[in-house]
C-alpha positions in Angstrom: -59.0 22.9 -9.8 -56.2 21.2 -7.9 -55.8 23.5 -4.8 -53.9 23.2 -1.4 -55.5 23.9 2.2 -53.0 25.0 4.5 -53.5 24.8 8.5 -51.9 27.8 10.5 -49.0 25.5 11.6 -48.7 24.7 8.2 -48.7 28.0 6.5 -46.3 29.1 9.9 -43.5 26.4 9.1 -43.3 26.8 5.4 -42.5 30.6 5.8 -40.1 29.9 8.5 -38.5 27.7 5.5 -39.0 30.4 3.0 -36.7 32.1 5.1 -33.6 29.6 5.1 -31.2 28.8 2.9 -32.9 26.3 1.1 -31.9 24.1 -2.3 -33.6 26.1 -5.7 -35.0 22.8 -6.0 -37.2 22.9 -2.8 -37.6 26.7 -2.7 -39.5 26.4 -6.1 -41.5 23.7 -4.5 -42.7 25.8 -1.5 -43.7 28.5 -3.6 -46.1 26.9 -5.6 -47.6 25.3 -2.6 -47.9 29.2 -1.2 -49.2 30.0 -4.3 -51.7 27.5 -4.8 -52.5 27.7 -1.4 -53.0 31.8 -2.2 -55.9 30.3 -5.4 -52.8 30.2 -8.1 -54.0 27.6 -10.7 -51.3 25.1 -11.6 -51.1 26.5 -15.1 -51.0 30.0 -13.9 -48.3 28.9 -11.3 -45.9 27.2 -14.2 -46.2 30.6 -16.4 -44.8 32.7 -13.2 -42.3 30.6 -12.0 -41.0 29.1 -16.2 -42.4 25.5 -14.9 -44.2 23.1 -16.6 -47.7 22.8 -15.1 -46.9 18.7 -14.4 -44.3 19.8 -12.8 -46.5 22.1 -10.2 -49.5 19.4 -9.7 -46.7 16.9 -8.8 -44.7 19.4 -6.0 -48.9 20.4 -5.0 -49.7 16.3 -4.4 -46.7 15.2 -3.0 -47.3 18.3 -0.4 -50.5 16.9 0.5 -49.0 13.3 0.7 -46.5 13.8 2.4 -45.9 17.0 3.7 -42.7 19.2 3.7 -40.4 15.8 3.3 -42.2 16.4 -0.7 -40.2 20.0 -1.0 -36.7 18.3 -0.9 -35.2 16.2 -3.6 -35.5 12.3 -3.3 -32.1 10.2 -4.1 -32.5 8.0 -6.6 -33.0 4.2 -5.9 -34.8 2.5 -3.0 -34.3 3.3 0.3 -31.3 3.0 2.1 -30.7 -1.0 3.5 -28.7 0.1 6.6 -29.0 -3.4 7.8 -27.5 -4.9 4.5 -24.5 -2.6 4.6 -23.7 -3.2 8.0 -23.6 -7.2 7.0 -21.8 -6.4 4.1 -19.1 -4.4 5.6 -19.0 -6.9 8.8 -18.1 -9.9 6.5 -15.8 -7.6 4.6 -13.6 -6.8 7.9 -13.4 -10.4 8.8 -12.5 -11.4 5.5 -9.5 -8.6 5.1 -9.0 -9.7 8.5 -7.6 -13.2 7.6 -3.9 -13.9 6.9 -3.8 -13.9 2.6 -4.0 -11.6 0.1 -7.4 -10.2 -1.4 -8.3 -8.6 -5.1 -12.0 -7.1 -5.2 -12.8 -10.2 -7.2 -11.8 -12.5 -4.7 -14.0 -10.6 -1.8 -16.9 -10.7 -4.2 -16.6 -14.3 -4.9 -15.8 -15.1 -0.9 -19.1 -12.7 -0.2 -21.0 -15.6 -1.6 -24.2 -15.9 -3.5 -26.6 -14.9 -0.4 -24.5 -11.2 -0.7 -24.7 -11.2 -4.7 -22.3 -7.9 -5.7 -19.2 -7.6 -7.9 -15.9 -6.3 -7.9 -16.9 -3.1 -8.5 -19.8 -2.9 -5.7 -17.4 -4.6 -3.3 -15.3 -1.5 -4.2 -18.0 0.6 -2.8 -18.0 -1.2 0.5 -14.3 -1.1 0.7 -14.4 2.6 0.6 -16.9 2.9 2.9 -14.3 0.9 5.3 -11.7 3.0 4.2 -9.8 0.3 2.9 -7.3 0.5 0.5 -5.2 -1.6 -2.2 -2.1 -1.4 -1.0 2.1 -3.2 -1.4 2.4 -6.1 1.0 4.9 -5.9 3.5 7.1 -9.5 4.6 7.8 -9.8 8.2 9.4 -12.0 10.5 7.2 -11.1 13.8 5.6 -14.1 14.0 9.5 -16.4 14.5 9.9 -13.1 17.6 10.0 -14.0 21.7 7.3 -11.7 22.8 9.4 -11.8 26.0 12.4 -11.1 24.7 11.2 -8.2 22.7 9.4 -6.9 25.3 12.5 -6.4 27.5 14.7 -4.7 24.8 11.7 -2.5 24.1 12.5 -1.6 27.9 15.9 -1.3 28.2 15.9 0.7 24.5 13.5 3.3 26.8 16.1 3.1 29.4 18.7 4.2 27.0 16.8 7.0 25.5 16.4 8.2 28.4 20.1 8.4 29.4 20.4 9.7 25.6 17.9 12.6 26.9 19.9 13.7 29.7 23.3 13.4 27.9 24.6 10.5 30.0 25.5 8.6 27.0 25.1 8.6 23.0 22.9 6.0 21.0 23.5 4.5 17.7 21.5 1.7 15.8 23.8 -0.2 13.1 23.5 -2.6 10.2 24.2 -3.9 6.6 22.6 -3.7 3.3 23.0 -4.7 0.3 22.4 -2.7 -3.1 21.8 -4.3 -6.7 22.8 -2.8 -9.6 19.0 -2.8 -10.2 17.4 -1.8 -7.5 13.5 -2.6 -7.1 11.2 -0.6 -9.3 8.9 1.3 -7.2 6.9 4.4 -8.5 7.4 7.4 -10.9 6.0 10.5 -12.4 5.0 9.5 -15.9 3.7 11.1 -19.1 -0.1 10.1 -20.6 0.3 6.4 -21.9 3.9 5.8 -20.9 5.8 3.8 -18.5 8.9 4.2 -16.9 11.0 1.1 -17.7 14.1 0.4 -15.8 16.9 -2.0 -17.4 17.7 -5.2 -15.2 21.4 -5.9 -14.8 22.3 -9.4 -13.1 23.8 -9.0 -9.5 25.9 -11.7 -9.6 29.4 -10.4 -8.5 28.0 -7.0 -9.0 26.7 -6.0 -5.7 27.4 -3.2 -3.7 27.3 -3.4 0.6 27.1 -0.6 3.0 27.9 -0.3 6.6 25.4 2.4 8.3 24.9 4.2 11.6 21.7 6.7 12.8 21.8 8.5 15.5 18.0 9.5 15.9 18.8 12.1 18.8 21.5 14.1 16.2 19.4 12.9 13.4 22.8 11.9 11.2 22.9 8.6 9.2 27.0 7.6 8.8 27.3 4.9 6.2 30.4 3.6 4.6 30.3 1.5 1.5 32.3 -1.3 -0.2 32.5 -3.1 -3.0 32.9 -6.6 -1.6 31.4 -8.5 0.9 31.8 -7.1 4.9 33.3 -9.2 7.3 34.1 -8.4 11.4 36.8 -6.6 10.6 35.3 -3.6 8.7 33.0 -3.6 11.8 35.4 -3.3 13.9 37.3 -0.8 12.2 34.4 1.4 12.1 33.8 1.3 15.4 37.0 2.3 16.2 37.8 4.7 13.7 34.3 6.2 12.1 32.0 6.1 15.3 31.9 9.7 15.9 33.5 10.6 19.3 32.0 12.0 22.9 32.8 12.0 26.2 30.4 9.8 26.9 29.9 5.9 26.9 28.1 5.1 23.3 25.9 2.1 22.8 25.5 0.7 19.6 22.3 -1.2 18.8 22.7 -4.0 16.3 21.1 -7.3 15.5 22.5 -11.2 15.5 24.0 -11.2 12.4 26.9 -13.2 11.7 29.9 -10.5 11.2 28.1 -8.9 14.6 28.4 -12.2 16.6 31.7 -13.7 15.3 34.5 -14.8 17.8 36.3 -11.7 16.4 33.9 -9.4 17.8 33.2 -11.1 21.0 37.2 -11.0 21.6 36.9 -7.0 20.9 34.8 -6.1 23.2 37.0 -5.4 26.1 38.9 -3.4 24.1 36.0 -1.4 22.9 34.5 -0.9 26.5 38.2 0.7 26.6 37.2 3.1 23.8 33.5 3.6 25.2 31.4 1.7 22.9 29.3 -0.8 23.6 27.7 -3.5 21.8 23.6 -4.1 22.7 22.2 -7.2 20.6 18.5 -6.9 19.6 16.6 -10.5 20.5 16.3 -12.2 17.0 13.8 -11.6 14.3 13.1 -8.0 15.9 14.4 -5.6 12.8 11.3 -3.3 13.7 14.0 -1.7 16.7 16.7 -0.9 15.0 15.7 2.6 13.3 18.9 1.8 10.5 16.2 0.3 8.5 13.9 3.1 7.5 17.1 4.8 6.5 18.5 2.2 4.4 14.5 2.7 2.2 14.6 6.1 2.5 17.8 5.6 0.3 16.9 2.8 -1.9 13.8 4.2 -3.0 13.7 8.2 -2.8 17.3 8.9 -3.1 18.6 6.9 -6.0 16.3 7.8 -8.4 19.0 6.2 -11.1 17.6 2.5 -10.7 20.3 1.0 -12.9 23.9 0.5 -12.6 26.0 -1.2 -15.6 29.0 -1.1 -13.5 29.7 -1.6 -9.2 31.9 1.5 -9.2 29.1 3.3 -10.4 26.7 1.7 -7.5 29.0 2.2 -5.0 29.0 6.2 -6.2 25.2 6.2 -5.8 25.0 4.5 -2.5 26.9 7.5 -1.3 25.5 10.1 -3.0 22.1 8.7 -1.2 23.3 9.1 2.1 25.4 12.6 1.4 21.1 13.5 -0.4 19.4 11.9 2.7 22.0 13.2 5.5 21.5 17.2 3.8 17.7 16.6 3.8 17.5 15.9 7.3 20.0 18.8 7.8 18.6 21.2 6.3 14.7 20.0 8.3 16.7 19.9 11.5 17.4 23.9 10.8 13.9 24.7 9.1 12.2 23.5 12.8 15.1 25.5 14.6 14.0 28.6 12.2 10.9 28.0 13.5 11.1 27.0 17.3 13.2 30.8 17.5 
């Protein structure tokens, strides 16, 4: 009769076990190994406990094999290759590393024949990386002067600073243009359907808006038009929309033509006059003026209408975004005062 021989030590760490929380799985197993250990027969051992006696000789010889590792479940599969995984995932980094786009396919076919996985396994070790499968992005950081960016980063601290203590006001400034279809993005959808949003051409059918943030007061100003801006609709909206303070107000904006014209440069005296004053961003360095996540915020959460048959009715949108977007951050501004009381 199959029958286990427990030591003291043995017998002592198995009922410390019995005593945890342990998986129904193992805690079946340690019993029959008590049991047969007590003289249970394997047969007499499946009729208490509802087993099947296979079942009971395999828990009893795995015990004497190998010990209390036999009383918890083995995962499926061979072992673990810790070294494999760390190769795998190494290659995977420097791979996603590299300046191009990457489908799962193309990592497993990169990966090589010494590797050996597909697209789905190469999923695996992209989760394990936390990677995900995501919109690119375009850029223009690689055309930037580190130098140059570098000092604007500093003197845009500077300014905050003075913003901080009241001794002036700050305002970033640009353009944008809005077609009267605007780039799909994503939407709520019903089972096996698909938002579909009608393309209208652009030509001659654009709508342009003029936009200021404030950051500190956290108020986006924008004015829109139904033409194409020139220096002079700057210029007017520095003089008459900029909202007024007793302080000097800076206005952060980038090289753009209508920003550096002859018109603008002549201005400036008599805007220093007025209190405003211009500070140019070095070139290809749109990641400092803050205008820009307001302008997406617009095009893609506040107009969820994503086609216009007519400008008038852009232009109407456009607005509406801003008057949404400008409420929104309201209505957070006085939530975190609510809260701060």
């Amino acid at each position: 009769m199959l029958r286990t021989s427990l030591t003291d030590s043995q017998r002592a760490e198995l009922q410390a076990l019995r005593r945890t929380d342990l998986p129904a799985v193992s805690r079946d197993r340690l019993e029959m190994v008590l049991m047969s250990a007590a003289g249970w027969s394997p047969p007499k051992i499946a009729e208490h406990l509802d087993r099947h006696p296979h079942t009971v000789r395999s828990a009893i010889k795995g015990f004497a094999a190998r010990g209390t590792k036999a009383l918890y479940p083995a995962a499926p599969g061979p072992d673990p290759d810790h070294g494999r995984r760390a190769r795998v995932t190494g290659k995977l980094s420097e791979l996603l590393g590299q300046d191009r786009t990457w489908t799962a396919q193309q990592l497993a076919d990169a990966l090589g024949p010494d590797v050996g996985i597909g697209h789905r396994q190469t999923r695996r070790y992209l989760a394990l990386l936390k990677a995900g499968y995501r919109r690119t992005a375009q850029t223009v950081g690689h055309e930037q002067d580190p130098k140059k960016v570098e000092r604007a980063e500093a003197v845009l601290a500077g300014l905050k600073k003075k913003v901080a203590a009241g001794r002036l006001r700050l305002f970033d400034l640009d353009e944008s243009g809005f077609r009267p279809s605007l780039p799909t993005g994503y939407s709520w959808c019903l089972p096996r359907q698909r938002k579909r949003v009608k393309y209208e051409y652009p030509q001659g059918r654009r709508a342009n808006a003029l936009a200021t943030y404030e950051p500190s007061a956290r108020y986006p100003d924008a004015v829109s038009f139904e033409r194409t801006l020139t220096s002079d609709d700057l210029l007017a909206y520095l003089r008459d929309r900029l909202p007024g303070a007793d302080v000097p107000r800076v206005v952060v904006l980038d090289n753009a033509g209508i920003h550096t014209s002859k018109v603008v440069k002549a201005a400036r005296p008599g805007l220093a006059k007025l209190g405003v004053y211009l500070y140019y961003l070095p070139p290809y360095s749109p990641e400092l003026n803050r205008i820009g996540s307001v302008f997406k915020q617009v095009k893609h959460h506040e107009m969820p209408t994503r086609s216009f048959t007519t400008r008038a009715d852009l232009r109407k949108a456009v607005e509406d975004g801003f008057e949404t977007y400008r409420q929104r951050l309201r209505d957070k501004c006085d939530y975190e005062l609510r809260l701060a009381a």
